[in-house]
Each structure stands twice: as C-alpha cells, then as structure tokens.
MARVOPA-430844 format. One line per field, with one value per residue (C-alpha): x, y, z; residue number from 0; residue in three letters. Coordinates in steps of 0.1 Angstrom, whole numbers, plus 5000, padded with zeros to 4 digits. Example, Ala and Ser with C-alpha at 12.3 -4.5 7.8 and 13.67 -1.06 7.14 Angstrom:
BEGIN
c1 c(5123; 5137) .
c2 c(4955; 4989) .
c3 c(5078; 5071) .
pos c(0; 1) .
code c(ALA; SER) .
***
This chain:
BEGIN
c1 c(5185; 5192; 5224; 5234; 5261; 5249; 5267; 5246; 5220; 5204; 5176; 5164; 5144; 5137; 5109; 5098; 5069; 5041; 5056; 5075; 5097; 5106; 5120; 5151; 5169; 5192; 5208; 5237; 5266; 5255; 5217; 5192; 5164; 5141; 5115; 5082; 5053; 5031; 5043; 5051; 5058; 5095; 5112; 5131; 5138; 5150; 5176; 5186; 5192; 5218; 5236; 5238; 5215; 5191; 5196; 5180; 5164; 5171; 5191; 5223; 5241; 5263; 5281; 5307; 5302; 5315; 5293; 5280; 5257; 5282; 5300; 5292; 5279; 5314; 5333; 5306; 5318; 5281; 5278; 5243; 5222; 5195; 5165; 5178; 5212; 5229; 5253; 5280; 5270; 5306; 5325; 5323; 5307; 5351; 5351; 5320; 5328; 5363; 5351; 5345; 5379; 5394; 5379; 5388; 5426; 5434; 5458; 5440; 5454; 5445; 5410; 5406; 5417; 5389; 5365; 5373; 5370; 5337; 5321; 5337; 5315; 5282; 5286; 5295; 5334; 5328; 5310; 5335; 5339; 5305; 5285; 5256; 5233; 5245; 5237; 5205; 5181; 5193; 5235; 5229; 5219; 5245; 5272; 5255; 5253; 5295; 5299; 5285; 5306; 5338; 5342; 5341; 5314; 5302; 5269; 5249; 5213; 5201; 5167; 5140; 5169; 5144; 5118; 5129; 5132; 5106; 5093; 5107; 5144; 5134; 5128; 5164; 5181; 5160; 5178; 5211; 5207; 5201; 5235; 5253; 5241; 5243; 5283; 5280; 5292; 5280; 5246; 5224; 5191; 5164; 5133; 5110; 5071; 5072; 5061; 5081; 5109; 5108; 5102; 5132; 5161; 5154; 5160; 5140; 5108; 5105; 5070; 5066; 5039; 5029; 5065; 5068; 5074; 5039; 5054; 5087; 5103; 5109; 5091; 5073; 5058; 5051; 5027; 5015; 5001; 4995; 4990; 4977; 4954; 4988; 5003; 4973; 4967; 5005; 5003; 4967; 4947; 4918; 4922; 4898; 4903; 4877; 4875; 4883; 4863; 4874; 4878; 4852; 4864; 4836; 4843; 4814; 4780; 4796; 4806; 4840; 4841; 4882; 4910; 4929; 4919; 4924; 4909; 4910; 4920; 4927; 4933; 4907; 4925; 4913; 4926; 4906; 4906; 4891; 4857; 4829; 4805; 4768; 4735; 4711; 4718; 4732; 4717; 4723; 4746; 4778; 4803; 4811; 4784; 4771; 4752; 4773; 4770; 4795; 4814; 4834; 4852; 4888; 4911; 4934; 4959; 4941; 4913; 4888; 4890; 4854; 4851; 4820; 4806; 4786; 4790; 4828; 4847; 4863; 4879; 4869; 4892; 4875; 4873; 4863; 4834; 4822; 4813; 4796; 4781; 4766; 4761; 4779; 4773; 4782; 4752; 4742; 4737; 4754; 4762; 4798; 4811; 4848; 4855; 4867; 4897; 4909; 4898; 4930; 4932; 4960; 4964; 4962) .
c2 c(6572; 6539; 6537; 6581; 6579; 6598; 6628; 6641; 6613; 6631; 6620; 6651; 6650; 6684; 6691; 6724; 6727; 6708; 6710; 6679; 6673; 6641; 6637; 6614; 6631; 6621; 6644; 6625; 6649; 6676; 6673; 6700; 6688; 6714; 6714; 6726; 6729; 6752; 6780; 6764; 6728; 6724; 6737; 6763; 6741; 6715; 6738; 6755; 6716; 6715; 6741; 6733; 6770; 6744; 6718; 6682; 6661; 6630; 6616; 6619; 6639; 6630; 6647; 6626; 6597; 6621; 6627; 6664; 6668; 6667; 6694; 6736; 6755; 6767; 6738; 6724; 6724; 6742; 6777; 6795; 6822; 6839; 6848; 6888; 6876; 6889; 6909; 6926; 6964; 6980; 6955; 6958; 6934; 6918; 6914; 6899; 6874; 6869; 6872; 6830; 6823; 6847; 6829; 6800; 6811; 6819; 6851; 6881; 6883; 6847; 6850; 6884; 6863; 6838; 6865; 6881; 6853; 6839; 6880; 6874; 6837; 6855; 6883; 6913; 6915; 6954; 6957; 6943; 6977; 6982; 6984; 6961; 6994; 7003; 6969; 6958; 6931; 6906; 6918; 6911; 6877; 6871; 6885; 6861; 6834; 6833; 6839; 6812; 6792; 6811; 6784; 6755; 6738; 6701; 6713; 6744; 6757; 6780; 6796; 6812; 6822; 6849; 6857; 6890; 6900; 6920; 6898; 6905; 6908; 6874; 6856; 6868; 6858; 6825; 6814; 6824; 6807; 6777; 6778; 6785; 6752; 6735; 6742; 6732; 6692; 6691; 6687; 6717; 6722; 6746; 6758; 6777; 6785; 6788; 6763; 6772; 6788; 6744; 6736; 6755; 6750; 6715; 6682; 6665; 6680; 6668; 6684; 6684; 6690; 6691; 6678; 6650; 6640; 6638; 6637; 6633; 6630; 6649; 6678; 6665; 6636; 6656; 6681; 6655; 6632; 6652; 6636; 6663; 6692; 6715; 6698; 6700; 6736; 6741; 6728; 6740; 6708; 6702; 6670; 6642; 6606; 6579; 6543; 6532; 6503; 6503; 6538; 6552; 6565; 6573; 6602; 6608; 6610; 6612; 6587; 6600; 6589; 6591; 6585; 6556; 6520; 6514; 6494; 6503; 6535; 6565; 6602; 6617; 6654; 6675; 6711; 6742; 6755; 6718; 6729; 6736; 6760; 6763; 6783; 6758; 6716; 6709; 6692; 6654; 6638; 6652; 6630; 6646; 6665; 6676; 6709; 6733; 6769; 6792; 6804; 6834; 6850; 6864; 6873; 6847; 6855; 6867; 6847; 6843; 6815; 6811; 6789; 6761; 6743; 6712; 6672; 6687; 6718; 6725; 6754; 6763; 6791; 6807; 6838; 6871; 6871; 6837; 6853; 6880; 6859; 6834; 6866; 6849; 6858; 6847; 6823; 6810; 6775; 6764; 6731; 6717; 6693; 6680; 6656; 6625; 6627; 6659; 6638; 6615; 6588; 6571; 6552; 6568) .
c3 c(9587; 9566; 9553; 9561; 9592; 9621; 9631; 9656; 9679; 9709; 9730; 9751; 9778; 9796; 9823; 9834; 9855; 9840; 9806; 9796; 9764; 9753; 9721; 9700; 9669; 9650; 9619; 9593; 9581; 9561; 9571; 9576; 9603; 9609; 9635; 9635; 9658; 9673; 9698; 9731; 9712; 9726; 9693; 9708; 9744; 9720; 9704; 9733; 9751; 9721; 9730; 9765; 9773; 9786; 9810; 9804; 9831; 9807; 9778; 9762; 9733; 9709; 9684; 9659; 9683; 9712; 9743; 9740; 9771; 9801; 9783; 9795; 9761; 9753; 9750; 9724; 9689; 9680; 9658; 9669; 9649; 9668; 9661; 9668; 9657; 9687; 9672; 9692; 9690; 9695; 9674; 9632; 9610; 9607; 9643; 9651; 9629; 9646; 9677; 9680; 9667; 9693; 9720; 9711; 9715; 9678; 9673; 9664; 9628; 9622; 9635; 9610; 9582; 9591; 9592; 9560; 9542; 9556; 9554; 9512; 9513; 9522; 9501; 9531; 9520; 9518; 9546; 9570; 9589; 9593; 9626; 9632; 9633; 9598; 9583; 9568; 9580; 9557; 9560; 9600; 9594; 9571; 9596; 9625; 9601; 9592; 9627; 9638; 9607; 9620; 9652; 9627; 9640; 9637; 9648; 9635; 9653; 9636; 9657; 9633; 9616; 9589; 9617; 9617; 9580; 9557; 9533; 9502; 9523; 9537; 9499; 9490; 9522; 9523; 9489; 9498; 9534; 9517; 9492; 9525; 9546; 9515; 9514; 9554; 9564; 9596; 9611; 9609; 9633; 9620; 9639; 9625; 9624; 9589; 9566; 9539; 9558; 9563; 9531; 9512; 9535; 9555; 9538; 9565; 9590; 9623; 9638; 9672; 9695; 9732; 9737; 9711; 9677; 9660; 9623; 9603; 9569; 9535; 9533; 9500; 9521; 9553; 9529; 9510; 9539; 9575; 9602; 9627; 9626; 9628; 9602; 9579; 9587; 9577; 9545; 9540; 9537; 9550; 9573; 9587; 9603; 9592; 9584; 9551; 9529; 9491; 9474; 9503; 9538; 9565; 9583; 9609; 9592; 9559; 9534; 9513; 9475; 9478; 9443; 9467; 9478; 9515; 9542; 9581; 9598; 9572; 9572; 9542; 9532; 9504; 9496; 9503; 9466; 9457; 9480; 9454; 9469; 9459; 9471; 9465; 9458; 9431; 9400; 9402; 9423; 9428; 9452; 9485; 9490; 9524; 9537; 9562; 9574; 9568; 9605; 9585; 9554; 9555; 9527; 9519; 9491; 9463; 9472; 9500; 9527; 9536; 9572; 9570; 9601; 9601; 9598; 9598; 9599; 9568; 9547; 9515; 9491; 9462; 9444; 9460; 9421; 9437; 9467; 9453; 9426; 9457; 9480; 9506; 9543; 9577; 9592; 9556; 9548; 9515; 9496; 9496; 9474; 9465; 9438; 9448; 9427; 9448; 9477; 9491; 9516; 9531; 9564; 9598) .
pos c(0; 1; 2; 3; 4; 5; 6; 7; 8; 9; 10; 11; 12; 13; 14; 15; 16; 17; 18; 19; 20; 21; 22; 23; 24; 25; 26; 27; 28; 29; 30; 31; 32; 33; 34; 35; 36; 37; 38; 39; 40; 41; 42; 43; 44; 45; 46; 47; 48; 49; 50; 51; 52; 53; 54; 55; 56; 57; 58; 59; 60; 61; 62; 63; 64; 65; 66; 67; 68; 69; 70; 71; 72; 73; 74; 75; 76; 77; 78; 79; 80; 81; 82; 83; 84; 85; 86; 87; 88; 89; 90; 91; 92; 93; 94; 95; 96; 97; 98; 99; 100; 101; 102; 103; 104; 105; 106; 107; 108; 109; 110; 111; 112; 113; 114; 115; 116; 117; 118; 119; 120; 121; 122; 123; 124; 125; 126; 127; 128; 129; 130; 131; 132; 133; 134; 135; 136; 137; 138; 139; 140; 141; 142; 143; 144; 145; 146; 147; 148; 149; 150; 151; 152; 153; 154; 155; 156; 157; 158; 159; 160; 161; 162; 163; 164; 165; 166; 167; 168; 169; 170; 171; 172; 173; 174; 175; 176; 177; 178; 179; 180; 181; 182; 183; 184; 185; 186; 187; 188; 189; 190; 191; 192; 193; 194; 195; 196; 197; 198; 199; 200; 201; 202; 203; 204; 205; 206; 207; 208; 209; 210; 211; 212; 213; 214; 215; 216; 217; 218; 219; 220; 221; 222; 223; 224; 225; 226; 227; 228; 229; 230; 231; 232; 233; 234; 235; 236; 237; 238; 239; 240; 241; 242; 243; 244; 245; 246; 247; 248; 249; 250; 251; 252; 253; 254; 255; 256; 257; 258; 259; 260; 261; 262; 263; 264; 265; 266; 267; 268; 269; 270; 271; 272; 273; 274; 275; 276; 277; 278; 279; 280; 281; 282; 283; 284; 285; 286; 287; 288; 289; 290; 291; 292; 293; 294; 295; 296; 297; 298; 299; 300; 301; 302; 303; 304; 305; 306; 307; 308; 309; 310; 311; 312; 313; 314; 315; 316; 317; 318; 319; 320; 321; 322; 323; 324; 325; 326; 327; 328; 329; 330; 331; 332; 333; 334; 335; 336; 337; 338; 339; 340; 341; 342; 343; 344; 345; 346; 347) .
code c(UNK; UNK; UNK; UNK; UNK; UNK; UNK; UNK; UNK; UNK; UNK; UNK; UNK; UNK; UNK; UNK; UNK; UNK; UNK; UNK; UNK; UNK; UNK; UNK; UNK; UNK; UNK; UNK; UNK; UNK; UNK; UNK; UNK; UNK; UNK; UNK; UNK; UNK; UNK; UNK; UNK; UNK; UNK; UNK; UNK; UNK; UNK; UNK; UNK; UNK; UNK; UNK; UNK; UNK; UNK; UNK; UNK; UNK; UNK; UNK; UNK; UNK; UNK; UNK; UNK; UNK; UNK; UNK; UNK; UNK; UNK; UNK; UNK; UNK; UNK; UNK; UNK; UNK; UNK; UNK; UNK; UNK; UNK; UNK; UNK; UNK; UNK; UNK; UNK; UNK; UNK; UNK; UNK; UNK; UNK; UNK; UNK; UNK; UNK; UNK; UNK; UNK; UNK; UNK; UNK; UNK; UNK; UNK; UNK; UNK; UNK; UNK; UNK; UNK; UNK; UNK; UNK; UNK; UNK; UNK; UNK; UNK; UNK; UNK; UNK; UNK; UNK; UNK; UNK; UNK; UNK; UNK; UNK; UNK; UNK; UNK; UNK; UNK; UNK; UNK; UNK; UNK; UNK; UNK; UNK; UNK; UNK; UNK; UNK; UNK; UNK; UNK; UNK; UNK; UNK; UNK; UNK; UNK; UNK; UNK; UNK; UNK; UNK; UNK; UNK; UNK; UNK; UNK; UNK; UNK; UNK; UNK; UNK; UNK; UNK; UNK; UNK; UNK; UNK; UNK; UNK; UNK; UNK; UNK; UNK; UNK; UNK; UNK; UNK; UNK; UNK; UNK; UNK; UNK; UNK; UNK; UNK; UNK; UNK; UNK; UNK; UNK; UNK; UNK; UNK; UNK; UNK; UNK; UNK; UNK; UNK; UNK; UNK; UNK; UNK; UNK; UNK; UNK; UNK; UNK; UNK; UNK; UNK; UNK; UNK; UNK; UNK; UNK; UNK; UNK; UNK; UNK; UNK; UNK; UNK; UNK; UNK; UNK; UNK; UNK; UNK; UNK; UNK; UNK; UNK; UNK; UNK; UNK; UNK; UNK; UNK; UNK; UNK; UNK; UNK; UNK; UNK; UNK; UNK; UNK; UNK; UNK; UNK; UNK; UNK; UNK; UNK; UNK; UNK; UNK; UNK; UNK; UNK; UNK; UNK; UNK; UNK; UNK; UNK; UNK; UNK; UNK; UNK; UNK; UNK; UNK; UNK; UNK; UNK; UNK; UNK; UNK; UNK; UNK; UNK; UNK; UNK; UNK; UNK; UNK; UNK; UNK; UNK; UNK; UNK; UNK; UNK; UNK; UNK; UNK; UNK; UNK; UNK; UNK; UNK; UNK; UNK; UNK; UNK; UNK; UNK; UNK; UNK; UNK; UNK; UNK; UNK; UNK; UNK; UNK; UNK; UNK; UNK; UNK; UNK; UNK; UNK; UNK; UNK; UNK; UNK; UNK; UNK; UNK; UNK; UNK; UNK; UNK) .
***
C-alpha cells in the first residue's frame, strides 16, 4: 500500500468442505477494493467473513487497528448493501434508512433526521414515505445504499451492488454510486462479476480464483497486462504464455513478432478486433500468421466474435460484411494474422 495508512488489514481463511479460501487484504481510508473472479472464486465468502455472516477457520481482522473478527456481525462498525438490497417491506423508504441508527440506541427523532438527510444525499428526499414495492430498481439501491451509510460505518461491503438493475437503470446508478463512495472515508469492499461494474467504481482489483489472489492493482494495469485466462477473458484479450528472446515470444509451435523486448517467461496478449482473417494465405509475409479452424460465430456487440482452433485457441471480432464477404462457416480452415504492433508482451 506504500505510503496509504491501512484502515482495514484482514487475512481470511475459511474452509468448507473441499473448498478452501485463503486470502490477505488490506484497503487504506477512503479505498475502493473490488474483487473479481469467477462464480464459486470466494468473492462473496470473502465479504460475508467481513461481516462476521461467515465464520473463518483462520486469520484475523482489523478495522482502524481494532481487532474485528472476535466481534458477532452487529457489533462491527460495517454498512452492507445486498445484492437484493434487503429492504424492510413494511417500513418506508425514511425508516429503512433509520432503522440502523435505531438499533444502535439513537432516539427515534434523531435517527429520522439521519435518514432524511442521507435519502436528500442520494437524491430520494421525496420519496422518503415511499414503500420498497413502490420504488424503482435504481431508488431501492439508493435507499439500501444510505442505509447502510446511516450506521456510520468504517467499513462498507457492498455485494454486486447493480446485479439487479436493467441496463440502462444500471449506467445511471453506476455513476451516481461512484460520487457516493467517493464522498465515503472509510474502506469500501466491492464484488462484482462485472468487469466494468470494476472498472468505474474500484480504485484497485483484486481477482481471485479457486480461493486465492491470482491478480491485483489499478484497474488500468489489471486490463492492460492479464495474468490468467479469467482475467484475459474479462478484459477481452486474447492471452498466451511463451518464452521470450528479443522482440519474439514462442508460444507452442509458433514464433510471436511482439512491439516489446523481453527475455524469459512472458504472457503474449493481442485483442480480438486486432485478428486479421483471410480465406486463402495471404500475399507475402505477414507477421503472426498461423492456419486455424474456426469452432463457432456468435454476435458480439455490433460485431461478430468468430472462435478459431489450432496451434492456439484464440478469438477473433470482425464485421458481420467480413463474414459474409469470406463466407465464413463453422469447420472452415482460415488464415490468421495479428500485427506485431497490436501484439504485446510482458513478463509472466
């Protein structure tokens, strides 16, 4: 963490059955960590050890240099949003919010006054008498959101926090999340599936999988250099591990022309839309050119990601004219070929 002070250091070790998860965090005052990973990674076990829902089989929490593990979940200075949000059916939008305050043995008038003004902060001020049944998507998460804020927390988890938004709900609510934890000076811990869910509101990605910590750092660097199949596939890059000599990485049978110098163990990664397909070989000697037969075609965006097979798997984007123009069909052997200046290396 270099020179940020540490408000939050845990080391959480939690086994269950034949899973095990095994993994060290540590999140500096106004932070946003989130983690990623695949489905059954430890994301969610990791959050829930914070909060005390989960019990750990190893390690220690600390919170503010205060021991945060040998406390029960209520006594732990932690605000949660749901994935559902978890909103109190009976009670309006006002007294959800006041609802932590209350327990926490603030008078009922006090605790309203909290409320109000946190529902004013995310925008719901006139919605404060509201049901959760007669709130949006995006006004429910906002109502979890300053309820979890209303207990003052040092600690916020916030579990696939837009999972269950539309997506054009979710783009608004995903930019006014992010003012919101901005405004927050504690530690905040994200998980989401989403890559860019990650990407807008985290200031640091922890990826975890199988239990572990596979990859960390900025979000720039993360999608910039992968260094897992998940990873790659998250950022969409195309990912290989070779041995580097000079500006050329082996990878298998073939020999990468890539735009970096490096000697040793190196990851080679390439993006889909950099794949150059053609029908028959191409005149002279283009770099990075091997033979492959194509597995599939699916929509992708406004393009279409055609899946190749051969010396390596790879995925290549291009137009849906392109695939009509090549007559493009699943079984065919094509030509591939990247340029080695869309081609980078770094160390592995």
């Amino acid at each position: 963490m270099g020179e940020l002070a540490v408000t939050l250091h845990a080391r959480l070790a939690v086994t269950r059955g034949a899973f095990a998860l095994d993994i060290t965090l540590e999140v500096a005052p106004g932070e946003v960590v989130a983690l990623l990973g695949p489905n059954g990674a430890g994301k969610t076990t990791a959050l829930r050890a914070l909060a005390g829902l989960t019990a750990v089989t190893g390690g220690q929490i600390t919170l503010d240099g205060r021991p945060l593990h040998t406390l029960p979940p209520e006594q732990r200075p932690i605000g949660m949003v749901f994935q559902d949000y978890l909103l109190f059916p009976h009670l309006s939008a006002l007294d959800n919010v006041a609802f932590g305050p209350r327990c926490q043995g603030v008078s009922k008038a006090e605790a309203r006054r909290t409320a109000a003004a946190l529902l004013e902060r995310v925008g719901l001020a006139d919605r404060a008498a509201a049901r959760p049944r007669q709130l949006s998507g995006g006004q429910a998460q906002r109502v979890a959101l300053a309820r979890a804020l209303a207990v003052r927390p040092r600690l916020l988890l916030l579990d696939e926090p837009l999972a269950a938004l539309d997506a054009h709900t979710r783009l608004e609510v995903r930019s006014q999340l992010r003012r919101h934890l901005a405004d927050f000076d504690g530690a905040t811990v994200l998980v989401t599936h989403d890559p860019l869910d990650a990407m807008v509101l985290a200031d640091r990605l922890i990826v975890i999988e199988n239990g572990g910590i596979v990859q960390q750092g900025a979000p720039a660097e993360v999608a910039r250099n992968p260094r897992t199949e998940y990873v790659a596939r998250l950022v969409g890059l195309n990912l290989y591990r070779g041995l580097a000599d000079g500006a050329r990485v082996k990878v298998g049978e073939l020999l990468f022309s890539t735009s970096e110098q490096l000697a040793g163990p190196a990851f080679v990664a390439f993006p889909p839309a950099a794949v150059a397909l053609y029908r028959t070989r191409p005149d002279g000697s283009p770099r990075n050119l091997w033979q492959a037969t194509i597995e599939g075609l699916e929509r992708h965006g406004d393009n279409v990601r055609v899946h190749l097979d051969g010396p390596i798997t790879a995925f290549a984007d291009i137009t849906p004219a392109a695939v009509a123009d090549l007559d493009l069909t699943p079984g065919q052997t094509i030509w591939a070929s990247v340029k080695a200046t869309e081609t980078h290396a770094y160390p592995s």
